[in-house]
C-alpha positions as CSV (number, residue, x, y, z in Angstrom):
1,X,10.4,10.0,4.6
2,X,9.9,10.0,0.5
3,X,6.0,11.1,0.1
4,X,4.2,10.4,-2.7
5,X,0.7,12.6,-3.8
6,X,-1.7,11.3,-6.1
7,X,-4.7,13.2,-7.0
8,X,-8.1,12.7,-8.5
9,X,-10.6,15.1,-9.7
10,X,-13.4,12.8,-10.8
11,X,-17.0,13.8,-11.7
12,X,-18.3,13.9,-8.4
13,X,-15.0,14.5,-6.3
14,X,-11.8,15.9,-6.0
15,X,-9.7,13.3,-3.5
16,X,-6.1,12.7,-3.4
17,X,-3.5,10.5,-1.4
18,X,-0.1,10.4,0.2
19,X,1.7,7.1,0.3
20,X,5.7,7.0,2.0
21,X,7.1,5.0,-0.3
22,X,9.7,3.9,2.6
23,X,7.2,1.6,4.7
24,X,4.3,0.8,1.9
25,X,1.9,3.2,3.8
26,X,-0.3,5.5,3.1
27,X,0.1,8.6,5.3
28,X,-3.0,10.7,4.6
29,X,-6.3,10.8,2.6
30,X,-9.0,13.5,2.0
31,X,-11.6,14.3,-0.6
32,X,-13.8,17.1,-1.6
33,X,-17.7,16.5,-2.8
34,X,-18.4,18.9,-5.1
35,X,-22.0,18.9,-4.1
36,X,-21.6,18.7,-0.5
37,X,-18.7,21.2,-0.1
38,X,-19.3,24.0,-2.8
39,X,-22.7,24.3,-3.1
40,X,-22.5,27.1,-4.8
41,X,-22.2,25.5,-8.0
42,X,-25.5,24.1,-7.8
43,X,-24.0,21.3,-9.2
44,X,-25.5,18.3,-6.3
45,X,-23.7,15.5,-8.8
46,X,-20.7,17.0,-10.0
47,X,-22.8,18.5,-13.0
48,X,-25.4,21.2,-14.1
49,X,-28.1,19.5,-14.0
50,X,-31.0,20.4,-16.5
51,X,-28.7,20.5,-19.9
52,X,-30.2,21.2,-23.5
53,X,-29.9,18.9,-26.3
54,X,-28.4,16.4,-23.9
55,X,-25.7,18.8,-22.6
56,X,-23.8,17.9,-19.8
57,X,-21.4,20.5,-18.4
58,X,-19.2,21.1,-15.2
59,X,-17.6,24.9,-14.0
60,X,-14.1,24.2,-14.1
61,X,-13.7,27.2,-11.5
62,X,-15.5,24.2,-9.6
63,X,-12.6,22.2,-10.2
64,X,-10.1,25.2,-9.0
65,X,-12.2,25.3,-5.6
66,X,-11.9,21.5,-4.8
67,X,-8.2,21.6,-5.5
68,X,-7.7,24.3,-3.2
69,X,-10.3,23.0,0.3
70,X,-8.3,19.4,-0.3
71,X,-4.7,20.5,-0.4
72,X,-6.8,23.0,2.7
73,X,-7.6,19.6,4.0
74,X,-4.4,18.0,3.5
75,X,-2.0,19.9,4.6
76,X,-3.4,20.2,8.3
77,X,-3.3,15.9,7.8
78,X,0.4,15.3,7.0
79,X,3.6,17.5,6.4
80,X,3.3,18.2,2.5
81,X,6.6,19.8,2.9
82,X,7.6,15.7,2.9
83,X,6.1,15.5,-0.4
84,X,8.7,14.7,-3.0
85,X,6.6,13.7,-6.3
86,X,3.3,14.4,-7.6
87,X,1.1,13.4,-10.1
88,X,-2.6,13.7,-10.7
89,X,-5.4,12.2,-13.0
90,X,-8.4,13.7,-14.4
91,X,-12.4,12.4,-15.6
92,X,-11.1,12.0,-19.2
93,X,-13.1,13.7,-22.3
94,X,-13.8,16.7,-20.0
95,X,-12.4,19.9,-21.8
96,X,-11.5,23.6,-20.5
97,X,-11.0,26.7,-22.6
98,X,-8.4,29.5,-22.4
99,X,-7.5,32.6,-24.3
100,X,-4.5,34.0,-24.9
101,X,-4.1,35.4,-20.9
102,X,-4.2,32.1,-19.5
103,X,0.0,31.1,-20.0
104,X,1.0,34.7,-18.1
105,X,-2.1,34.0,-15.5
106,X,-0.8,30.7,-14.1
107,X,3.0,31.6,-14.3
108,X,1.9,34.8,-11.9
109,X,-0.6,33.4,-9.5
110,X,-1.0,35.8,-6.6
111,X,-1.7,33.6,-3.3
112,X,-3.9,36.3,-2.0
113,X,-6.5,35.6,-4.5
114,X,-8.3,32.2,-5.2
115,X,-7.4,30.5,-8.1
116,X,-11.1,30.3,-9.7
117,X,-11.0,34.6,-9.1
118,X,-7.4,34.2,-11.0
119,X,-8.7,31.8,-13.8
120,X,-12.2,33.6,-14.5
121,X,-11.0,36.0,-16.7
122,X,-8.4,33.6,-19.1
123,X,-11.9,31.5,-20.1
124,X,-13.4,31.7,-23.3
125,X,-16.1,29.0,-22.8
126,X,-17.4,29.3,-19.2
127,X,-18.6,25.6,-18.4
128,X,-16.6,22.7,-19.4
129,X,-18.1,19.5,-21.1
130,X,-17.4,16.1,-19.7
131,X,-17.9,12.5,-20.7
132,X,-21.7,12.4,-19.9
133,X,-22.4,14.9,-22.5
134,X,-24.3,13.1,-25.6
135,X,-25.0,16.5,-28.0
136,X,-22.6,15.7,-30.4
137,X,-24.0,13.3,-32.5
138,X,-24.0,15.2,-35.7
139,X,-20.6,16.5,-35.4
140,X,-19.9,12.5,-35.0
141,X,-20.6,12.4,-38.1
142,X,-19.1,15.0,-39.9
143,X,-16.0,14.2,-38.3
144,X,-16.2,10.5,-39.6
145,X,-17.7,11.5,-43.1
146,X,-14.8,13.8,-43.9
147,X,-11.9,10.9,-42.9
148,X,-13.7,8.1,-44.6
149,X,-15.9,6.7,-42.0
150,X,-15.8,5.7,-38.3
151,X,-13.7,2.6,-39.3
152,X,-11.3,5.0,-40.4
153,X,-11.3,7.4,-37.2
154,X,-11.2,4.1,-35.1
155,X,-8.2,2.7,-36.5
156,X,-6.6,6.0,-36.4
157,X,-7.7,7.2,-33.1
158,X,-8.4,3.8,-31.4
159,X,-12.2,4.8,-31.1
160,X,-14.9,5.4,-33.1
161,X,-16.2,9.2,-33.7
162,X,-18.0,9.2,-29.7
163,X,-20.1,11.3,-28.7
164,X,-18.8,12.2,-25.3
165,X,-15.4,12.7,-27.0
166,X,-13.5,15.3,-27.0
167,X,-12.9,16.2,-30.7
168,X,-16.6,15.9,-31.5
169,X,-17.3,18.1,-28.4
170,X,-14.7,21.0,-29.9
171,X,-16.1,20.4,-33.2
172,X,-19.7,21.5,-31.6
173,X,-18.3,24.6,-29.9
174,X,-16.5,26.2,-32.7
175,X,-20.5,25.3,-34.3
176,X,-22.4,26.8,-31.7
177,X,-19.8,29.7,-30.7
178,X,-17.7,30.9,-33.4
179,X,-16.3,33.7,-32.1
180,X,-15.9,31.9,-28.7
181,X,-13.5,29.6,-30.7
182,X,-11.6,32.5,-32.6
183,X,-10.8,33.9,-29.2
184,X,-9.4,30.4,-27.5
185,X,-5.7,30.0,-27.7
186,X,-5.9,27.0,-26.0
187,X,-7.7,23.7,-25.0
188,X,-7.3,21.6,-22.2
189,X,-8.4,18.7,-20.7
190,X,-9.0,18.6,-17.2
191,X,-6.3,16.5,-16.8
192,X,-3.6,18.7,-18.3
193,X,-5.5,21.8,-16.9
194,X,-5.1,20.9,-13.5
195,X,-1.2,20.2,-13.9
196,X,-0.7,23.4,-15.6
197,X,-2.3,25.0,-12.8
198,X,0.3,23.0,-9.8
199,X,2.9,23.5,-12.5
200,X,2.6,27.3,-12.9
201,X,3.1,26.8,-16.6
202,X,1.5,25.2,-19.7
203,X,1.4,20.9,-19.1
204,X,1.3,18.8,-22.2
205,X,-1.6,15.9,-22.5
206,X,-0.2,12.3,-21.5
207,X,-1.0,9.6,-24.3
208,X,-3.6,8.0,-21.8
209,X,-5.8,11.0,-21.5
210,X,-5.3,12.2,-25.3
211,X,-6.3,9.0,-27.3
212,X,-10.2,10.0,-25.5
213,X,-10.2,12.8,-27.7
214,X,-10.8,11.0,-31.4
215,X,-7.6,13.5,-32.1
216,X,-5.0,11.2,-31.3
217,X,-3.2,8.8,-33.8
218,X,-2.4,5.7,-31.7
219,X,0.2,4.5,-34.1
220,X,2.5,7.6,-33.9
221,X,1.1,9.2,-30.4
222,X,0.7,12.3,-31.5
223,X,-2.2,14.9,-32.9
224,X,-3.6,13.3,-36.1
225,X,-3.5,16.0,-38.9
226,X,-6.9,14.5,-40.7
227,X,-8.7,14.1,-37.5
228,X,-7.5,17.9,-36.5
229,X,-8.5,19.7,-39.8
230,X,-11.9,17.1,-39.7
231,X,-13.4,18.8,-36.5
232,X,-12.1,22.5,-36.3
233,X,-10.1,25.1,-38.3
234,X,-6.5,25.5,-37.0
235,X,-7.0,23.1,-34.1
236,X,-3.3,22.4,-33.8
237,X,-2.3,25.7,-32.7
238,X,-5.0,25.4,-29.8
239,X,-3.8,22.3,-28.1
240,X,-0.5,21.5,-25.7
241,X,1.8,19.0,-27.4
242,X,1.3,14.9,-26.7
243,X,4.0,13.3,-24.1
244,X,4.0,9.4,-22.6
245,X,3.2,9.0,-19.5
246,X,6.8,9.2,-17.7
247,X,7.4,13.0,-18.3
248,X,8.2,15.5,-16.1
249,X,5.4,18.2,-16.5
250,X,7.1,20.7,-14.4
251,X,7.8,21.8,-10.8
252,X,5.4,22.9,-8.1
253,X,4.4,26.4,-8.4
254,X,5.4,28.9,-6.1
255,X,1.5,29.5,-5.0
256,X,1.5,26.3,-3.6
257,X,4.6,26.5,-2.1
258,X,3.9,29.7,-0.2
259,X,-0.1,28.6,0.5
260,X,0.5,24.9,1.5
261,X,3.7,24.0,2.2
262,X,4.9,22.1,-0.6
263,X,8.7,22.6,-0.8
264,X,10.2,24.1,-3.4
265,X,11.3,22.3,-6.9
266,X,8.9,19.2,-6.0
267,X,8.9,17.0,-9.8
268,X,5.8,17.0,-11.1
269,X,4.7,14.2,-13.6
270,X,2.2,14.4,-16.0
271,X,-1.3,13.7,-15.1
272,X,-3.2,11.1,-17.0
273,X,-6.7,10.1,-17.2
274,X,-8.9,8.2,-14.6
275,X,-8.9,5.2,-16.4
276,X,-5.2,5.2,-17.4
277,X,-4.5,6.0,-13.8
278,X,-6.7,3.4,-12.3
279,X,-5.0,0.6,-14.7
280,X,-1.7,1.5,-12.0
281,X,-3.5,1.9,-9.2
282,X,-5.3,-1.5,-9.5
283,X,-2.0,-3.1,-10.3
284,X,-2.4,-3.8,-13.8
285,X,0.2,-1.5,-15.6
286,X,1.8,-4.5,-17.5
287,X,0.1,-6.9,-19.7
288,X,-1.0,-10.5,-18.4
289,X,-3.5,-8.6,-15.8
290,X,-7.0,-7.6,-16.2
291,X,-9.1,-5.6,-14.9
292,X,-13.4,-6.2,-14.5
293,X,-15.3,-4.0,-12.9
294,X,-18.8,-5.6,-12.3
295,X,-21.1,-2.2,-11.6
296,X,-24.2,-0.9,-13.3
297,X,-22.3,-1.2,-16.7
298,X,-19.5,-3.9,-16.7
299,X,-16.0,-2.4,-17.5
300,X,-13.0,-4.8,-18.9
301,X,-9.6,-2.8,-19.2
302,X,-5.9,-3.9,-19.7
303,X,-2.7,-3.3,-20.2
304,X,-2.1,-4.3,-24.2
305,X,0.9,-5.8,-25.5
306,X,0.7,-3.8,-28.4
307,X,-1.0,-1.4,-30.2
308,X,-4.2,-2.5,-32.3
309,X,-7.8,-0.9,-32.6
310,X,-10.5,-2.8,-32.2
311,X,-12.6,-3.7,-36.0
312,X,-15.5,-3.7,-34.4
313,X,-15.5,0.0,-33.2
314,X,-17.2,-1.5,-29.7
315,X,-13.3,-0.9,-27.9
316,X,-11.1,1.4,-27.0
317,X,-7.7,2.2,-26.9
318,X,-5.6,4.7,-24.5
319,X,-2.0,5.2,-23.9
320,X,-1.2,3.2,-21.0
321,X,0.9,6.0,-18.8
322,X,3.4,3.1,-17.7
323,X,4.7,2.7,-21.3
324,X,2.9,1.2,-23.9
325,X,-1.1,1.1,-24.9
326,X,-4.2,0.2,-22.9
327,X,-7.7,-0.9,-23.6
328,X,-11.4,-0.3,-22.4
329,X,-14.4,-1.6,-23.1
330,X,-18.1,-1.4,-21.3
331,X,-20.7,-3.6,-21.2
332,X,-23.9,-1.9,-20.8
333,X,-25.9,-5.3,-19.8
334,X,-24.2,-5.5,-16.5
335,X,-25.6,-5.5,-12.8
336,X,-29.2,-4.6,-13.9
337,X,-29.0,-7.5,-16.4
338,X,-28.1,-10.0,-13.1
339,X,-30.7,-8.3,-11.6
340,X,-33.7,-9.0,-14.0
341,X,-33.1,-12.3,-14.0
342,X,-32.8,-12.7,-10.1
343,X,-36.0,-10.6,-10.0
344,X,-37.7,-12.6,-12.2
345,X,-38.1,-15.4,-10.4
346,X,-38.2,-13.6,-7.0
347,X,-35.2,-14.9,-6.0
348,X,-32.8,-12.8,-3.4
349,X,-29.0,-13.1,-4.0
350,X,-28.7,-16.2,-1.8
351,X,-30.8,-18.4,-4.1
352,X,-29.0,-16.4,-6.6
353,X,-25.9,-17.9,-6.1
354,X,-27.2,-20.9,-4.9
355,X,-28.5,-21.0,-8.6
356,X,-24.7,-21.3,-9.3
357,X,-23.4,-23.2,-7.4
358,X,-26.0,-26.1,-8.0
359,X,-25.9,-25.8,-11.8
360,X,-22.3,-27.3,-14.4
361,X,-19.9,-25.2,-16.4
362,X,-22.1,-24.8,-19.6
363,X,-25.2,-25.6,-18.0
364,X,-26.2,-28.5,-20.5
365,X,-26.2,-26.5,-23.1
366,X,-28.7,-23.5,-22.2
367,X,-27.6,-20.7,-23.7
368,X,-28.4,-17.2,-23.2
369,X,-28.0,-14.0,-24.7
370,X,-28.3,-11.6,-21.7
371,X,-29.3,-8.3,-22.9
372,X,-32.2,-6.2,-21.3
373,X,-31.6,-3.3,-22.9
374,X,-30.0,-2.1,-26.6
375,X,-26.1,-2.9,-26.4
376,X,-22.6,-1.5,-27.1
377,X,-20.3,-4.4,-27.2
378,X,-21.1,-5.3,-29.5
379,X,-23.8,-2.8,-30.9
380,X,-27.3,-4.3,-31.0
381,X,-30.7,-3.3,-30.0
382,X,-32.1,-5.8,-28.1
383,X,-35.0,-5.3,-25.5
384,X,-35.4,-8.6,-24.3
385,X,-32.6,-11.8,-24.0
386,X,-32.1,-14.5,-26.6
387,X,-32.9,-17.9,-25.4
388,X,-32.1,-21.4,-26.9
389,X,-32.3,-24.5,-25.2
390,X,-35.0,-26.9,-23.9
391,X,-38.7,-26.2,-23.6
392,X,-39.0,-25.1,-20.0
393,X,-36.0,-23.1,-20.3
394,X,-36.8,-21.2,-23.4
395,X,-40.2,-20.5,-21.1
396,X,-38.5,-19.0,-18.1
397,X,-39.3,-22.1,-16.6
398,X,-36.2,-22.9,-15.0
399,X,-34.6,-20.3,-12.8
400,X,-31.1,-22.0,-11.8
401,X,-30.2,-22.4,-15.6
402,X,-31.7,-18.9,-16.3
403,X,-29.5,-17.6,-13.9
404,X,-26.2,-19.3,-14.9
405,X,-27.2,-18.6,-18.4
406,X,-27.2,-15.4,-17.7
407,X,-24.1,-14.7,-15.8
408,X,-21.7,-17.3,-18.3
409,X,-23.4,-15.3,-21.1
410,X,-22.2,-12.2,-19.7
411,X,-18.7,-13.4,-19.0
412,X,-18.4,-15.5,-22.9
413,X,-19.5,-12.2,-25.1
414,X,-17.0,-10.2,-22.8
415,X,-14.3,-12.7,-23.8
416,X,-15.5,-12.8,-27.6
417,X,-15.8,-8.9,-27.8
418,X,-12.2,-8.3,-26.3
419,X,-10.7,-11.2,-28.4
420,X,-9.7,-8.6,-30.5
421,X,-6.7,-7.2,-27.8
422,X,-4.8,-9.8,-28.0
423,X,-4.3,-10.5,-24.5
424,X,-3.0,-13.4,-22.7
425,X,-4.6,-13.3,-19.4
426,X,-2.9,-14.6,-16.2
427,X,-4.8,-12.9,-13.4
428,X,-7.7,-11.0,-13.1
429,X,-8.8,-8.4,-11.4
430,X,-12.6,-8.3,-10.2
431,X,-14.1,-4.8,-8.7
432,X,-17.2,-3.5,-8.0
433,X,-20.3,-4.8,-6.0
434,X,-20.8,-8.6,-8.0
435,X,-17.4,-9.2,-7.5
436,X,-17.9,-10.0,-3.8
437,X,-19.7,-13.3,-4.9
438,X,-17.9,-15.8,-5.1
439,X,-19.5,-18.3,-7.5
440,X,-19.8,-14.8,-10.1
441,X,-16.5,-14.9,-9.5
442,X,-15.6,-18.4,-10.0
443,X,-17.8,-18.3,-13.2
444,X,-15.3,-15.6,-14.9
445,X,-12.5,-17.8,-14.0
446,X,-14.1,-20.7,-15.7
447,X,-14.4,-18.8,-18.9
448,X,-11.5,-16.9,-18.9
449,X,-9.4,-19.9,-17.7
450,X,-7.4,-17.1,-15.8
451,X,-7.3,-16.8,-11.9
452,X,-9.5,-14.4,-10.5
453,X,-8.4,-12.3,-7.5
454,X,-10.2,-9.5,-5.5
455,X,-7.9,-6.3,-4.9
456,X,-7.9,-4.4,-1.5
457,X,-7.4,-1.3,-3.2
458,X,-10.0,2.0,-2.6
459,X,-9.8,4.8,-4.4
460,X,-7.6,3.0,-7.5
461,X,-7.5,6.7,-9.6
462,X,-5.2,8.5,-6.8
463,X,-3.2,5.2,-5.6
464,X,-2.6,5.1,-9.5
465,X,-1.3,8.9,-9.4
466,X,0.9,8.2,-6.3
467,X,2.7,5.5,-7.6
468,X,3.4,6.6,-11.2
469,X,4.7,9.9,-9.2
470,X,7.1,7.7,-7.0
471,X,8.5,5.6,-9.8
472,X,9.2,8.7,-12.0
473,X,10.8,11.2,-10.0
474,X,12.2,8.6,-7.3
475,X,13.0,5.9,-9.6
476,X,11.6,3.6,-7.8
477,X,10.1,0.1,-9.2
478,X,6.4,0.5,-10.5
479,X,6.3,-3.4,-10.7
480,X,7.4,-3.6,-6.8
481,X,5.2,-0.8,-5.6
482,X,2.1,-2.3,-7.5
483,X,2.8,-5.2,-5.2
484,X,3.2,-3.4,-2.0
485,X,-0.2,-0.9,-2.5
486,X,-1.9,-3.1,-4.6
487,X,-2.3,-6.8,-2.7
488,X,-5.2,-9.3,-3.1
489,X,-7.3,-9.7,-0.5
490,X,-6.5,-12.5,1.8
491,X,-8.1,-15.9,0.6
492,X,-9.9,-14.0,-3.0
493,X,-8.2,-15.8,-5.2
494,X,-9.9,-18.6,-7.2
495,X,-8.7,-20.6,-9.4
496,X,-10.8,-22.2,-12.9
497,X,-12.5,-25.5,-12.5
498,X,-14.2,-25.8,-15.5
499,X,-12.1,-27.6,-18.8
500,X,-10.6,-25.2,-21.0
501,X,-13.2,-26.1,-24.2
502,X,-16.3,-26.3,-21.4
503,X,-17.6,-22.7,-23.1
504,X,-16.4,-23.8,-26.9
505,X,-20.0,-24.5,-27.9
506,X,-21.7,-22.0,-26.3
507,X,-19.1,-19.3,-27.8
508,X,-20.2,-20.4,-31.4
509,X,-24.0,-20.4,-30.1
510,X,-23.6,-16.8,-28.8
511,X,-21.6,-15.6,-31.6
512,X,-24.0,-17.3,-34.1
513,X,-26.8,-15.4,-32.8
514,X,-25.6,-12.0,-32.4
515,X,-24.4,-12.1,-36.0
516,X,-28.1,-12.6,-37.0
517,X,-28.4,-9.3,-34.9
């Protein structure tokens, strides 16, 4: 029986899954809560709470802890000596620091000692920063001053200068902690981190993980020498080298071997990020499929058909570990826009929905720009939605157009802001808690003139790991295993109704009125 691991050390979590590749199956899940299981920490949400500045760090000896109570976990769920790939996926932007002890440390783990005890001493920097962090806004800036501006960095790196970024965040600590900075020999993320540590020896960084760093030239895949000598002297001799996605990182480490039962000279391939990862996991690896998650903030990702940054700095764009590029983009008007409105009118999400179902494609022409709160795709400062249309509408006067002017509105910007990729979409993929509802859904389809499906997948970030594990070391089919894991759910899919120009005015309406912005 082939076995397949995929992990996933998230912000809040450490999970991972085993699929046989032989029956489509997965064999064995478990997960770690950083705040429930390792209190210790004191981190209830993944984080240290209480950050300066708007600092927003992890213990990456946290990290070492999880990965250690789930392969605990694991191995007394399923045989692991079955397992014959692995790959991983970490919270990408996160970073870990290392001096010069750390490559004879994890080639010489002793399995009577913990790894955190092992990995203590090799740190420079003793908490980690992750994607939440939002200190590094000056260093932003000297990073995009000294490269010509952040239309510069963006069509290099396929971002903008960010401030959750990795580079930015380096830039800070070689800043703040000088001599913290002279002693690291090298810097991870917690991506390649983790599969140095299974690996025993130094991992590179996949493509997918390494373009979140603003360090990363998407046009050549590799470490941008501007961008490098922009946030911190000698930078290059800190960091692993830049691989694709469908390299072998190493073998298992003999720690592992003796303390869990993994069997010896187990492949190991490259971890990736958790948005790179989940792109495979949801079954969107090759381009024609996209992905929408409708949460708190709306997400749109896909596989790209090539390799183009967005010009409005609002995008992003990753190595896609299958081969190729990805992009990204979030929404920041999302659930708690749909929300407002529904609240507004004291409606619950029956009438909501009702509210869609009883009003056209294009709702006569009422038109709304849905933003509650300041924007990032594209950037704009709003505080309360743009209305145009008749009297009573302009007035809050009619809740079903408001409604349906709010949910089209949010669906036609997320088309005009991701025109920029190119894409060509036959399918997509709707997550998250509004895409239960089916007349959201049917709206995206409408405007998208794509088919919308619902996926039956849980924990996408893992499934993604498995599967990129299976079809690199077992040479088995990504395509045909994306189908097998990664199936609609029975009677999701929905197909457009609306004409393909029904949202042609409206686009120009929207577009017109955001440019005043």
């Amino acid at each position: 029986m082939p076995y397949a691991l995929g992990i996933d050390s998230s912000t809040q979590s450490c999970s991972c899954i085993v699929i046989d590749t032989d029956t489509q199956s997965v064999v064995a899940e478990a997960a770690v809560n950083f705040g429930e299981c390792l209190p210790q920490y004191k981190a209830p949400s993944g984080f240290i709470p209480g950050g300066s500045e708007g600092e927003v760090h992890s213990d990456p000896l946290m990290w070492l802890d999880a990965l250690e109570q789930l392969l605990g976990d694991l191995k007394a769920k399923c045989d692991l000596s079955k397992v014959i790939a692995i790959s991983g996926a970490g919270q990408q932007h996160g970073s870990v620091y290392l001096n010069d002890r750390w490559p004879n440390c994890i080639n010489n783990l002793d399995t009577k000692e913990s790894l955190s005890t092992q990995i203590a001493p090799c740190l420079t920097r003793d908490t980690s920063p992750i994607w939440m962090d939002s200190s590094t806004s000056t260093e932003c800036r000297e990073i995009a001053e000294a490269v010509g501006g952040d239309s510069i960095v963006c069509s290099r790196s396929g971002s903008i200068a960010i401030e959750r970024f990795t580079g930015p965040q380096i830039r800070r600590f070689y800043k703040t902690s000088p001599e913290a900075y002279s002693q690291t020999a090298r810097i991870h993320l917690v991506s390649s981190f983790l599969c140095s540590i299974l690996c025993g020896a130094e991992a590179d960084i996949d493509t997918g993980d390494g373009a979140g760093m603003n360090l990363l030239n998407i046009q050549d895949w590799d470490w941008d020498t501007d961008l490098l000598e922009a946030t911190a002297p000698e930078l290059i001799k800190r960091l692993p080298k830049v691989a694709q996605g469908s390299t072998t990182a190493g073998k298992i480490s003999d720690y592992f071997i003796q303390k869990y039962g993994f069997a010896s000279n187990t492949p190991i391939t490259i971890f990736t990020g958790d948005n790179p990862s989940s792109l495979v996991g949801m079954g969107a690896s090759k381009p024609g499929k996209l992905v929408v998650s409708l949460g708190t903030s709306d997400t749109f990702f896909a596989a790209m058909p090539g390799v183009v940054a967005d010009p409005q700095g609002c995008g992003h764009v990753f190595g896609n570990p299958a081969g190729g590029s990805m992009s990204l983009q979030c929404f920041v008007n999302g659930s708690l826009a749909r929300e407002e409105v529904k609240d507004k009118f004291g409606y619950d999400w029956g009438q909501f929905t009702a509210a869609l179902i009883n009003t056209p494609a294009g709702n006569d022409d009422k038109i709304m720009v849905p933003f509650f709160r300041p924007e990032i795709s594209p950037r704009v400062d709003l505080k309360a939605p743009i209305l145009e249309g008749s009297d009573a509408f302009e007035s809050w006067q009619d809740a079903d157009a408001a409604i349906r002017a709010c949910v089209e509105g949010q669906f036609i910007n997320m088309k005009l802001r991701t025109d920029w990729m190119q894409l060509k979409p036959e399918v997509i993929y709707l997550t998250g808690g509004a895409s239960k509802n089916d007349a959201i859904a049917q709206v995206a389809a409408d405007v998208f003139q794509a088919k919308v499906q619902r996926l039956a997948v849980s924990g996408s970030v893992a499934l993604g790991a498995s599967l990129r594990a299976a079809s690199h070391s077992l040479g088995l089919d990504l395509d045909e295993m994306e189908g097998q894991f990664c199936k609609p759910e029975a009677g999701s899919t929905i197909e457009p109704k609306a004409p393909s120009d029904a949202y042609k005015s409206a686009s120009k309406v929207i577009e017109g009125l955001l440019r005043k912005r």
